[in-house]
N, C-alpha and C positions, 0 to 999 in steps of 0.2 A: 470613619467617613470614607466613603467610594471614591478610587483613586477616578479623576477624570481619562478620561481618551489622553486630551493636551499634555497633560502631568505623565500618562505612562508615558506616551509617544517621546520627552523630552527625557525622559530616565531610561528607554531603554535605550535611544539612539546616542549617548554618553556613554554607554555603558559598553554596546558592541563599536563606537567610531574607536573608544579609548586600546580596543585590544587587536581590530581586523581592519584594514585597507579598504579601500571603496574599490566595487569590481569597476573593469571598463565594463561600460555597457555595450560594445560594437565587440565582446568577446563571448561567443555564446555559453549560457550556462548549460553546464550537461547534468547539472545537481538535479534537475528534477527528473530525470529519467527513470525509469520502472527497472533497468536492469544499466546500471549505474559504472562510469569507468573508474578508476583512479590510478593515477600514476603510480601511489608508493605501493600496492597492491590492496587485496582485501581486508586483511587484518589490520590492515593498519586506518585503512578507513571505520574498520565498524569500530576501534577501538578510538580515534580523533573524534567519530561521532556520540561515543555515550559521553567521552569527557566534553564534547560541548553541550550536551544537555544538561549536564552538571556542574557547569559555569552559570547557565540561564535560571535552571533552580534553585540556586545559592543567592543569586539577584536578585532573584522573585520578581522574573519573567517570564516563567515555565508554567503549564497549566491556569489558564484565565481563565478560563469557563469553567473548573472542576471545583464543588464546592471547598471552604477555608477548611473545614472537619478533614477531607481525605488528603491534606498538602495542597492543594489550590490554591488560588489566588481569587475565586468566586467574582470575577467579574463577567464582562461581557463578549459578545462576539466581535463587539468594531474592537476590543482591545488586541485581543488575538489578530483580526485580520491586520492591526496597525503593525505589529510584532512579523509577521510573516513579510507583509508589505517593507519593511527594514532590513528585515535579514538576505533579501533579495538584491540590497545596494550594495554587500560587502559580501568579501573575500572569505564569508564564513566554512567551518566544515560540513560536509555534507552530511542531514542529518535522516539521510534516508534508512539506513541499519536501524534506527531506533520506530519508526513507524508502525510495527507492527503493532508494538504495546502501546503507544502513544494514541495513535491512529484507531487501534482495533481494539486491544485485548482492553484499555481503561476504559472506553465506553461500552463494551459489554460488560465489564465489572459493574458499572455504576447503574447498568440497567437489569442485569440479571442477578447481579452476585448482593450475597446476606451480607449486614453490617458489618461481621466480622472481616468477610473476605474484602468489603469497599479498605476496612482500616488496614488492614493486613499488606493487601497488594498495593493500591495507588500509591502511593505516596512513594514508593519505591521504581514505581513504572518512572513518576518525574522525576524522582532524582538521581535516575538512570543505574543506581543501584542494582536492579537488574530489569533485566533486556529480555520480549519476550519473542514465539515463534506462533503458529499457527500451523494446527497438524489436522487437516479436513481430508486433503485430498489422497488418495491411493490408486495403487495401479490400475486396479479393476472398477474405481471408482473415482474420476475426476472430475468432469462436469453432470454426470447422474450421481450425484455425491451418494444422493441417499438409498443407493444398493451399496455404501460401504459393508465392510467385513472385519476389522479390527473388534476384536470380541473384549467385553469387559464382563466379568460375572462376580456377583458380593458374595463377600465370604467373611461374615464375620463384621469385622470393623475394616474391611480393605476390599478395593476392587483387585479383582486378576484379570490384567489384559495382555493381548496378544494380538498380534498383528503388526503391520507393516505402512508405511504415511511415506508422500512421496512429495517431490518441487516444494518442500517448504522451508522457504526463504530466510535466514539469516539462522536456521536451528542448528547450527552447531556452534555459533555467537550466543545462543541464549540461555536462559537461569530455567525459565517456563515456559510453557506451549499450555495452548489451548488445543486442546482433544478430543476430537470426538468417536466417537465407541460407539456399536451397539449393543445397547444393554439385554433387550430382551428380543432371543431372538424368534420367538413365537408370537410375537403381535399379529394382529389382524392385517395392518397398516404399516409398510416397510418404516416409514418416517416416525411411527410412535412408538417406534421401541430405541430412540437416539436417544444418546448420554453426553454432554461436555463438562470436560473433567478439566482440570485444573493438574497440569503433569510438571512437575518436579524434572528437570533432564538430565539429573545426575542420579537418580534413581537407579537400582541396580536393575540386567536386565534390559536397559536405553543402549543404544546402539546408532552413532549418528555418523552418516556417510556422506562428505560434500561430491557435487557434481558440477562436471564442467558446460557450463553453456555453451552455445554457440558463439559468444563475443570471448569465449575465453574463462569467463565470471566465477565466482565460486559462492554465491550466495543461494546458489539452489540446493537442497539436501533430499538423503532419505534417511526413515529413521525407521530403527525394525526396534519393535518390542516383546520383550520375550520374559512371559511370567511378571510384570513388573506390578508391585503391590503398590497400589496409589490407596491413601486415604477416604474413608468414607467420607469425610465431608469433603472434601473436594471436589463435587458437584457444582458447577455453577447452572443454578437455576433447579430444576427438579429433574429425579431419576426419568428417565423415558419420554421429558420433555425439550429434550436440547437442541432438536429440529428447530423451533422456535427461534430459540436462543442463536441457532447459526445463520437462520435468516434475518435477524437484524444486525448482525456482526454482516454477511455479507451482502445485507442492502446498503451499510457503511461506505464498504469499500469499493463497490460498485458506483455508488451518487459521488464519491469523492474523488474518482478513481482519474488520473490526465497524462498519465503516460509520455510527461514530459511538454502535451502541449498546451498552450493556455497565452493568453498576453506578449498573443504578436511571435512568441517563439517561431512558429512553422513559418509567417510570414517572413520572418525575417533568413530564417535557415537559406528557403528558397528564390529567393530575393536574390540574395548575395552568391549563390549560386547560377544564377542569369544576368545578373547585371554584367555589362563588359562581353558578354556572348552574342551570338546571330537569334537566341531559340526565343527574343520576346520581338520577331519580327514574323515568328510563326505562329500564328493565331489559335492554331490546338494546342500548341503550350501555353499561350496565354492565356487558353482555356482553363487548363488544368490550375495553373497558377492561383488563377483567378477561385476557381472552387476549393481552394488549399486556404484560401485566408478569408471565404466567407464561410466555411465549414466549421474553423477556430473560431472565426465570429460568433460562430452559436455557440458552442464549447464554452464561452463565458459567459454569455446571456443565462443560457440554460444552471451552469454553476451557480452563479447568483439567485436563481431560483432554487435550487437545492439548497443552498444556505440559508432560503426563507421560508423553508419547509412548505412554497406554494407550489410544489411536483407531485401533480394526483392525489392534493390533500393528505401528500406526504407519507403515498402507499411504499412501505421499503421495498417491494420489487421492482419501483419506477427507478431503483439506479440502476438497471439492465439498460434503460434508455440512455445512459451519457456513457456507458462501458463498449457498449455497440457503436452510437457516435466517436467515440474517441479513438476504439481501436483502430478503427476505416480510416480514419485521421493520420496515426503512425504511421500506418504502412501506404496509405496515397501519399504524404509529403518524403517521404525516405526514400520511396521508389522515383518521385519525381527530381529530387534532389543527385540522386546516381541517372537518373537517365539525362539531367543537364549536364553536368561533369563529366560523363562518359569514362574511358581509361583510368581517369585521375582519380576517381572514388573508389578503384578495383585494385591498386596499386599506387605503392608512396613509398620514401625510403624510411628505413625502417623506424626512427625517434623522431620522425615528427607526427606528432601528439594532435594537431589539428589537421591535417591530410587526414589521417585517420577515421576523423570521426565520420562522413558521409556511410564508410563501409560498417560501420561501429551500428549506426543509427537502422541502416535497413537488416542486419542481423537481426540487433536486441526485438524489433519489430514483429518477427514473427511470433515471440510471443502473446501479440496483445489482441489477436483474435480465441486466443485459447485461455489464457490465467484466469483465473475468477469465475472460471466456466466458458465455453464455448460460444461464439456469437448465434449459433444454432441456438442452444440453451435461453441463450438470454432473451431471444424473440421467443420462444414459447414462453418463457416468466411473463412477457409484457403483455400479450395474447391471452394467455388463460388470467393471471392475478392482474391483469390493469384493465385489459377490455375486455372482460370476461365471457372471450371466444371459447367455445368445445372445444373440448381433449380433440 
């Protein structure tokens, strides 16, 4: 029998009241940010966050939508959003380091990958067993992904690839990456000669280099591959077809994509940032202000439509439209937040942990016109694959 909504809702809030604290709510959460702080540094967050995934799975909390065959829990999408909607009242760890496989690499398994690879990987993605990366981008290739140059060629029962992947996020934390290669590189059509491979990161040959962000961070990497013999089947999807396969993985991450803002966040950021000040007796801040919390107003309107797959009948290039929204979103509210506070978001003594964040917020920020592709990028996806304007 189908666990109800009521029945999960009351089993898993027993379950996370019994272990974590209820957050204050008048404390902002900075869990949901794209480039994430943590007091006790990085390892120790990607490593707090596989073991809370590994608490949830053991509950059987983990995975609601993914069918009962791959480790799921096969049920519904209110189960899941109740689950999230929970996890957001308490003091939990931050489970952003595991996103990538959770987020990315399981539903592209479950839509591109053979039975073998859905039994093989999932179950492991939830029970955080291992932890995955995502290897698209490269130097000469980031948001025109598909002039990449990482070469794969078969030889036998193994590919040989070489090349170089770059800002992908949490790979030297992870077991996997998703890879993509070109395989052939005499195609007619640069895009049909892609490959996504299923890479192994201890594989000899891997080569994984952390880098330091702007906020400090170290969850961005590069990774050089040299000669590393990946298995023939570990294709996910078909040889020379993985174009495909990486435009639904990053129509994923694009329609999902919030950068921390969502449910009043920014509202409240910049709120509290003017309250007690002169600058909401000046009408072009109150401007700005004012387009700061009906901008997020759409950010969830729109979300909600993406989760009802009613966005362009559900074209996956329409999540360029909430990646473009959102990013303009970070960096207006971050910017308007330091231009309220003035001095005091530019400087703070050194351990306090909430002075901090203002300068924290319009850093991490600059990424979020570029990650997942360029806001350039992203209006020509919605132009030519949504309104199907000329090249």
């Amino acid at each position: 029998m189908t666990e109800t909504v009521a029945d999960f809702r009351a089993r898993a809030e027993e379950f996370i009241a019994a272990r974590y604290p209820l957050r204050n709510p008048d404390v902002d959460d900075d869990r949901v940010d794209t480039i994430s702080r943590s007091r006790d540094g990085h390892h120790a967050m990607t490593e707090a966050a596989r073991n809370f995934q590994r608490e949830l799975f053991d509950a059987r909390l983990a995975g609601s939508r993914v069918p009962v065959e791959y480790g799921g829990l096969g049920l519904t999408r209110d189960h899941e959003a109740t689950l999230e909607e929970i996890l957001t009242r308490y003091d939990t760890p931050n489970r952003r380091p595991m996103g990538i496989g959770i987020g990315l690499a399981l539903p592209t398994i479950l839509s591109a990958g053979t039975e073998e690879q859905k039994q093989r990987y999932v179950p492991k993605i939830l029970s955080a067993e291992e932890s995955w990366c995502q290897l698209f981008s490269e130097p000469d290739a980031g948001s025109d992904l598909v002039s990449l140059r990482t070469k794969a060629q078969l030889d036998g029962e193994a590919w040989v690839v070489n090349g170089q992947k770059v800002w992908s996020s949490y790979a030297s934390d992870a077991e996997y990456g998703m890879l993509l290669v070109r395989s052939d590189p005499n195609s007619e059509k640069p895009h049909s000669g892609i490959t996504m491979l299923i890479l192994k990161m201890d594989l000899p040959g891997v080569s994984v280099r952390p880098l330091v962000d702007i906020t400090g961070g170290l969850h961005f990497n590069e990774v050089f591959l040299q000669d590393v013999l990946v298995s023939k089947d570990s294709v996910l999807g078909e040889p020379n077809k993985g174009w495909g396969v990486a435009n639904g993985t990053l129509g994923g991450e694009r329609s999902s994509y919030r950068g921390g803002s969502g449910s009043g966040r920014r509202k409240r950021q910049v709120l509290e940032a003017a309250i007690g000040t002169d600058v909401l007796r000046d009408p072009m801040m109150r401007q700005r202000i004012t387009s700061v919390i009906a901008d997020e107003w759409i950010v969830d309107l729109l979300g909600e439509r993406f989760s009802s797959g009613s966005v362009c009948d559900g074209n996956p290039a329409a999540g360029s439209l909430m990646k473009v929204l959102v990013g303009n979103l970070e960096q207006k509210s971050s910017e308007l937040v330091v231009d309220i506070l003035g001095l005091s978001a530019t400087a703070w003594l050194q351990h306090d942990w909430d002075a901090a964040g203002p300068n924290h917020q319009i850093n991490a920020s600059r990424q979020s016109m570029i990650a997942g592709g360029t806001h350039q990028i992203q209006r020509n996806l919605l132009g030519e694959r949504v309104l199907g304007l000329p090249r």
